[in-house]
N, C-alpha and C positions, 0 to 999 in steps of 0.2 A: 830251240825245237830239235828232237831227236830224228834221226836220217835213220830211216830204215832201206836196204838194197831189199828188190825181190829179181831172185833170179829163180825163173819159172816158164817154161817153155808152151804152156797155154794160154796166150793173150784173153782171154774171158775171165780165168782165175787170178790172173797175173793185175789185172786191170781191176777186178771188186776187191781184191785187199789192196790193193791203192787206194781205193775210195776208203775205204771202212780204217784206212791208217790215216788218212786225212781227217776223217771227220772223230777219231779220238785224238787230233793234236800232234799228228805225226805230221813230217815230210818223206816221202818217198820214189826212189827211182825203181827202173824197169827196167831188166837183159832178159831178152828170150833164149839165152843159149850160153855155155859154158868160158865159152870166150869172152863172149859181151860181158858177161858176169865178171869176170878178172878183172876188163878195162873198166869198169865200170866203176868194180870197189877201190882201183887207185883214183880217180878220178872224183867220187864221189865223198870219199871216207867216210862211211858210216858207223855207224852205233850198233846197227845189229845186221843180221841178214837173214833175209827169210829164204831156205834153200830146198829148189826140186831137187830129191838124189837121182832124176833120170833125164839128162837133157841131150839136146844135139850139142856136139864138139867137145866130147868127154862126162863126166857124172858128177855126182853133185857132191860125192865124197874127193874127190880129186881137186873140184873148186875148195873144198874146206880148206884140204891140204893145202893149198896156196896161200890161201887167204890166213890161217895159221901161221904160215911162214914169214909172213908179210909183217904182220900184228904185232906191234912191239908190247901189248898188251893180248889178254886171250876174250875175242871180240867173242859175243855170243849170238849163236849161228842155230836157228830153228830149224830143221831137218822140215817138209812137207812131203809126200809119198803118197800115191796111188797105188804103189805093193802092200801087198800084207803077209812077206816075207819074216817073219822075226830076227833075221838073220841082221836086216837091215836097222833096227833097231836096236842092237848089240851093237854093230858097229858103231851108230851114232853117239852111243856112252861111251864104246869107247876112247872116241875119239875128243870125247869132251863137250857133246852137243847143249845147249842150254835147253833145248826141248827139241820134240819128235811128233808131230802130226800126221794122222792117214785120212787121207780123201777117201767119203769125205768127211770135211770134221765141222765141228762148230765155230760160228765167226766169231762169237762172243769169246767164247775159251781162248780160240790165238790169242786174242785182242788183253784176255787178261793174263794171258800166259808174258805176254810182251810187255804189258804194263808193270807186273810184277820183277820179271827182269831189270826192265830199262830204268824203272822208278823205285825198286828197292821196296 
């Protein structure tokens, strides 16, 4: 079973793509904040992560960077956003984002957006 991280600083949305990654055959963990999100992905090793770019205890391009760092492989890392900065969307290509999401968006599209990833 594939390990999905959601690091996402609103427990409501944090909490329905747990369910909705559950019930398409995921497993998945939870950090509300930038930090948790780091120990989190040592701890958990996942397959993918699903990332706010706005959180408490630094952003959610800083957690990539880490987590990049980390990755002896280039782990693919879904950007989710409540700005609709363009700006911020530049940087997630170019940082190498596997996908880029704006709240709000559709469940289904993550759902096959990650399926397409994870499952090729």
């Amino acid at each position: 079973m594939k390990k999905i991280l959601i690091i996402e600083d609103e427990p409501l949305v944090a909490k329905a793509l747990s369910i909705r990654l559950k019930s398409a055959g995921y497993s998945s963990s939870i950090a509300y904040d930038a930090a948790t999100g780091l120990m989190q992905f040592k701890k958990t090793e996942p397959d993918m992560v699903l990332l706010d770019i706005n959180l408490p205890a630094g952003d959610g391009f800083m957690v990539a960077e880490r987590i990049f760092e980390q990755s002896p492989t280039m782990l693919p890392i879904i950007f989710i956003t409540a700005s609709k900065d363009p700006q911020l969307l530049q940087k997630a290509k170019d940082m190498g984002a596997a996908g880029y999401f704006e709240k709000p968006y559709e469940a289904q599209e993550l759902l096959d957006a990650i399926a397409e990833i994870l499952e090729g």
